[in-house]
C-alpha positions in Angstrom: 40.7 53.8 99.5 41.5 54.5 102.9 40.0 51.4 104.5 41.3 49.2 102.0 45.0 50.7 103.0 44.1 50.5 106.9 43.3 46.6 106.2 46.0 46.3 104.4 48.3 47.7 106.6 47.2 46.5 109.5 46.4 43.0 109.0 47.7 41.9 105.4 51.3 43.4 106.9 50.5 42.8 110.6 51.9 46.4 111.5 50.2 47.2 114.6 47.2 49.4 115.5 48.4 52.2 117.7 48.3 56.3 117.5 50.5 57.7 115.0 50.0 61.4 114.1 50.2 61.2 110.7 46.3 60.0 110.8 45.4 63.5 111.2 46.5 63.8 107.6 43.6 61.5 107.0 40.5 63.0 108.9 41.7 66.8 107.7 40.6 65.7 103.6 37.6 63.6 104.8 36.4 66.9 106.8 36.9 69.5 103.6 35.2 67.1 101.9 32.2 66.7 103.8 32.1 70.8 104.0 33.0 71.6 100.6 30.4 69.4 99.1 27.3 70.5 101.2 28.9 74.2 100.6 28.3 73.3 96.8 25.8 71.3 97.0 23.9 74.9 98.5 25.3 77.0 95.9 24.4 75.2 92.8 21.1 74.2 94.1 22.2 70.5 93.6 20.0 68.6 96.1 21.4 65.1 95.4 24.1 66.3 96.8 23.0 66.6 100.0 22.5 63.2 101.3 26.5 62.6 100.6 27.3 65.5 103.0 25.0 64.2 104.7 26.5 60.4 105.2 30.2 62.2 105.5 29.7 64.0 108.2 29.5 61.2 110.5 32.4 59.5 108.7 34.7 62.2 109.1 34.0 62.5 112.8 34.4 59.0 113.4 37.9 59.7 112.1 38.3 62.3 114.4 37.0 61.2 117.5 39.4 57.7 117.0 42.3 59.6 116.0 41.8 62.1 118.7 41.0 59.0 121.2 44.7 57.4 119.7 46.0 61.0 120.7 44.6 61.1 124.3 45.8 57.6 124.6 49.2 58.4 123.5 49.7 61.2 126.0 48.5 59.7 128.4 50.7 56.0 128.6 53.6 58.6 127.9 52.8 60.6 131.0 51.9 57.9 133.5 55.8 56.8 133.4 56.9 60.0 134.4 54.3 61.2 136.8 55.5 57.7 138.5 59.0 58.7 138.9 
């Protein structure tokens, strides 16, 4: 559901790709996810479970490491003005 409101955001609506924080709303659920299903997966002995933890974990810290990447990004062409003048 989330790609399929990032495409259409950004390219049915052409609202442009740039750092906003309230992506980190995003990566926090994809994370519990990832961590609450491996946690169960354990508990209840469910071993199909497994490889879905197992496929989310990367998933969630792509999120991460783009959003935090947007962040750094952000910071850093806000600073670059100021540190000129």
């Amino acid at each position: 559901m989330l790609i399929i409101l990032g495409v259409w955001r950004h390219i049915y609506r052409k609202f442009p790709l740039r750092y906003d924080s309230i992506y980190w709303s995003a990566v926090f659920p994809l994370g519990m996810y990832t961590v609450c299903t491996f946690e169960m997966a354990h508990a209840m002995k469910l071993d199909f479970l497994l490889p879905i933890s197992g496929v989310f974990i990367y998933v969630a810290l792509l999120a991460w490491a783009t959003t935090f990447a947007g962040l750094i990004k952000s910071l850093v062409s806000s600073l670059i003005p100021v540190l000129r003048s």
